[in-house]
C-alpha positions in Angstrom: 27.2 -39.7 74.3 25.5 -43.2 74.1 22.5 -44.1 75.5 21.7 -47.0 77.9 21.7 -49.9 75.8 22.3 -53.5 76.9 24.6 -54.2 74.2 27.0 -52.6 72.4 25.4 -52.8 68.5 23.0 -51.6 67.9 23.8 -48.2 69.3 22.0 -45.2 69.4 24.5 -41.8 69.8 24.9 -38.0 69.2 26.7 -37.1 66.1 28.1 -34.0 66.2 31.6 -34.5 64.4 30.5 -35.6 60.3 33.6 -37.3 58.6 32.5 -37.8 54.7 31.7 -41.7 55.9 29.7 -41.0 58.2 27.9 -37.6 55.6 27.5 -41.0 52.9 25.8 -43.3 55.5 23.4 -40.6 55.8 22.5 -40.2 52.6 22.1 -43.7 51.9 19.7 -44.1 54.4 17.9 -41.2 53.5 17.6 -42.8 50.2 16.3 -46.0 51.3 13.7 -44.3 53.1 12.9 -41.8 50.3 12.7 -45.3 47.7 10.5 -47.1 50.1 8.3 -44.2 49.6 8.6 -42.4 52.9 7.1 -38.9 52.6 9.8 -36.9 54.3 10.6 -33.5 52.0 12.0 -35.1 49.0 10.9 -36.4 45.9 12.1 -39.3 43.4 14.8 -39.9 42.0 17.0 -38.7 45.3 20.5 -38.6 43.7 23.3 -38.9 46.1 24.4 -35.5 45.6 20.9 -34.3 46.7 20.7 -36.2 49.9 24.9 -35.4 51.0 23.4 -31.5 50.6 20.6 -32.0 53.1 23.1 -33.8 55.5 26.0 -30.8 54.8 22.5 -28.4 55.8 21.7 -30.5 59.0 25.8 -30.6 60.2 26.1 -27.0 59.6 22.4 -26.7 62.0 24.0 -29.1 64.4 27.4 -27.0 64.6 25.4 -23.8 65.4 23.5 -25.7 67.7 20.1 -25.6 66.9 19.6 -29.1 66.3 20.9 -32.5 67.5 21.3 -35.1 65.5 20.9 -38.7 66.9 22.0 -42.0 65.1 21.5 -45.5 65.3 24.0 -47.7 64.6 24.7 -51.7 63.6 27.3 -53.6 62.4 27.6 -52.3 59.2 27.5 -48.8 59.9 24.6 -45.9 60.6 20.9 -47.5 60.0 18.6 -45.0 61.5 18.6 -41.0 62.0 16.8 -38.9 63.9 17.1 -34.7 65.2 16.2 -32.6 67.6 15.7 -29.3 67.1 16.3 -27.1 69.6 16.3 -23.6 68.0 13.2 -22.3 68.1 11.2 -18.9 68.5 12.3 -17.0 72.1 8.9 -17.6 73.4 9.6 -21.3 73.2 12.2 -22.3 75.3 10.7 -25.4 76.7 9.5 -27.1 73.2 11.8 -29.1 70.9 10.9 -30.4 67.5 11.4 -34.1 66.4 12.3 -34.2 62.6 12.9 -37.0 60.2 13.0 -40.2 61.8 14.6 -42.3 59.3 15.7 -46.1 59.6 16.8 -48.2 56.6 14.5 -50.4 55.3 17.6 -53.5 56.3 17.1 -52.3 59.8 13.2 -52.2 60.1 11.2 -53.7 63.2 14.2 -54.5 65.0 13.3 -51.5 67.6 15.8 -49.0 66.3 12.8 -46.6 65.9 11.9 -46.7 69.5 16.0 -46.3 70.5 16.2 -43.7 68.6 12.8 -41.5 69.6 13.8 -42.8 73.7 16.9 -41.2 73.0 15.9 -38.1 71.8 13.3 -38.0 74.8 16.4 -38.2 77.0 18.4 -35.7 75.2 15.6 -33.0 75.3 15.1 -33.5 78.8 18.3 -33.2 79.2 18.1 -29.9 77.5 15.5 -28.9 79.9 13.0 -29.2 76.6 9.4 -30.2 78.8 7.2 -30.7 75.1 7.9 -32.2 71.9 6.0 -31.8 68.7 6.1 -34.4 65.5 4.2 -34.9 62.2 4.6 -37.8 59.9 2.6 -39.0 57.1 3.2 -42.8 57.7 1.0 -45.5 59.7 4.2 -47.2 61.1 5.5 -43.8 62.9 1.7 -43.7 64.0 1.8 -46.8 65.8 5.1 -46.5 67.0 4.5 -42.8 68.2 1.3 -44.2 70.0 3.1 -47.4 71.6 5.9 -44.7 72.9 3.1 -42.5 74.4 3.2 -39.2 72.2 -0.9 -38.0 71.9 -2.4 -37.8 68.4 -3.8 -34.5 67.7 -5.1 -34.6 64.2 -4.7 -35.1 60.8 -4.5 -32.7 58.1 -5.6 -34.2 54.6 -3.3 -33.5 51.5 -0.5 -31.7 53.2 2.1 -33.3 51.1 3.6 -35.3 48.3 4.9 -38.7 48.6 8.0 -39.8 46.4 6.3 -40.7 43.5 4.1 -37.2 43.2 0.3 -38.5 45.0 -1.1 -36.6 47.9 -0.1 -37.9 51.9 -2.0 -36.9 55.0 -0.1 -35.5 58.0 -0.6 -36.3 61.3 0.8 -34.6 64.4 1.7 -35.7 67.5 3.0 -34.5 71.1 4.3 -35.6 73.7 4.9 -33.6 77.4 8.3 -34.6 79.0 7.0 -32.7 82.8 
């Protein structure tokens, strides 16, 4: 599926077939974002072999379906990431999750960000999901998640590690889709 975009690259898509091309171009974004000290589960050095495992984990999550996974793509291959996950407790039908928003640091403030959270609006409407929930420990994905409309709920102080080992806030974030 690809979303309504003007032009044909960049691209925003569903992956749900992972060819070992496609497993690397994760990684190596994952990398990037890890090195430009993004705080999203994993600490430095993030070896190859490391970052393939977590995309092997997230294809096997997208085959059982209980996640999507959305990517953004340019000329030169995949430059952003973002999933969906959809499979949560039975008392939550309605709610999706939206984890690790990635986008290489080549492919920064060109909008790929907001393709690829618009998308994964879409594809949770779609999925008849009416609220999404989000943290993030970065000021960019706060502004971005504000200028898209998701509502700030708080911050919790220390929650995790950046990269290099010092303490990052959280903050979380929702957004109603009704």
């Amino acid at each position: 599926m690809t979303f309504d975009l003007a032009t044909p690259v960049p691209r925003v898509r569903i992956l749900s077939d992972f060819a070992d091309a496609q497993l690397r171009q994760l990684a190596d974004v994952l990398i990037d974002c890890v090195e430009g000290g993004a705080s999203v589960s994993f600490m430095l050095p993030l070896t190859p072999e490391r970052a393939l495992a977590f995309w092997q984990r997230v294809a096997e999550g997208v085959s059982r379906g209980e996640r999507a996974l959305l990517v953004a793509e340019d000329a030169q291959g995949i430059v952003g990431t973002v999933q969906l996950v959809l499979e949560l407790p039975e008392n939550q039908p309605h709610r999706g999750e939206v984890a690790k928003l990635l986008v290489h640091r080549r492919a920064r403030r060109q909008g790929m960000g907001a393709l690829l959270m618009q998308a994964a609006e879409q594809l949770a409407r779609q999925r008849a999901k009416t609220l999404l929930v989000l943290d993030t420990s970065g000021a960019e994905a706060e502004r971005l998640y504000g200028r898209l409309g998701w509502t700030r709920l708080g911050v919790i102080p220390g929650f995790a590690l950046l990269p290099d080992g010092g303490l990052c806030d959280t903050t979380y974030f929702y957004r109603s889709l009704a």
